[in-house]
N, C-alpha and C positions, 0 to 999 in steps of 0.2 A: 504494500500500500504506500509506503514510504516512497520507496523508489519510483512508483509510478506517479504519484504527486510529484516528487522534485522533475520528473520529465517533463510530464506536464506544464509545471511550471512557467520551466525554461523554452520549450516549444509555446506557450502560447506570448511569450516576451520577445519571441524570435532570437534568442540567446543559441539555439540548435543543445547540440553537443551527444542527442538522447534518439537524434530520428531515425538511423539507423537500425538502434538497437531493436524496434519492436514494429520495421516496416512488415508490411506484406506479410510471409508464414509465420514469422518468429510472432508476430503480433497476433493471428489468427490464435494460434498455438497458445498460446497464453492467456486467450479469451476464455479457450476451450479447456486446460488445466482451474482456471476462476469457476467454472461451470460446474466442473467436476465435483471442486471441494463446495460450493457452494450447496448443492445438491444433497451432499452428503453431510453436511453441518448442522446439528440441532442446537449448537449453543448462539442466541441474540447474539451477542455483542459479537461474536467471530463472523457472523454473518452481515452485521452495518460492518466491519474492517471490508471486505469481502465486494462489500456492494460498494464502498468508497471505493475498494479499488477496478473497478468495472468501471466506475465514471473517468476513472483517470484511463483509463487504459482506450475511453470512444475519443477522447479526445487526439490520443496518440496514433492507435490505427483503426484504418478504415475498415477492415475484415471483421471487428470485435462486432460491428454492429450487429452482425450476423446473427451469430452467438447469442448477442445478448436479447435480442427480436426472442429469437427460438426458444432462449431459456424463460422470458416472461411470455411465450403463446402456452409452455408447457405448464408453469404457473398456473394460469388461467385456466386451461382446462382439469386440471387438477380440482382449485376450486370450486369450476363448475359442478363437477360431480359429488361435492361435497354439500353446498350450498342449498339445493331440495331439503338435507337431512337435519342440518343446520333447522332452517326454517319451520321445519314442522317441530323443532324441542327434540331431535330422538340427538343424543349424545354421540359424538363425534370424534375418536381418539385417532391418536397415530396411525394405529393399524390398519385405518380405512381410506385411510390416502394412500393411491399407489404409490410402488416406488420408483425412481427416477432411471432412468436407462443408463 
């Protein structure tokens, strides 16, 4: 998260020094390792680190957007199928949201 903020940073200052590191695959790639852990994360706060570092990282490369589309369409429908159950009062634990691919 660190390191993707200070790139950030300096890319949006036009300071450079970070564009290389996270163009094109290496940036995609790195979207899709955030996804991964993301996915897999039940603790809050690792998950806001996680999601800061996801903003830092659209700003960096273009591929991430990708990623990060895909990983909030899968969200979404997640929710959807939970959302019926929700609303009518029946209890809704872990175990009833799929899990993530």
């Amino acid at each position: 998260k660190h390191v993707l903020g200070h790139c950030a940073s300096r890319h949006l200052r036009g300071a450079g020094g970070c564009d290389g590191l996270l163009a094109g695959p290496q940036g995609v790639a790195a979207a899709e390792a955030l996804r991964a852990a993301f996915v897999r994360q039940p603790q809050l706060d690792t998950l806001e680190h996680i999601a800061d570092a996801f903003a830092y990282l659209l700003d960096l490369a273009e591929g991430a957007r990708e990623v990060v589309h895909g990983l909030a369409s899968d969200l979404n429908a997640q929710l959807q199928q939970v959302l019926p159950r929700l609303a009518s009062g029946e209890p809704v634990g872990a175990q009833d949201v799929p899990p993530a691919d």
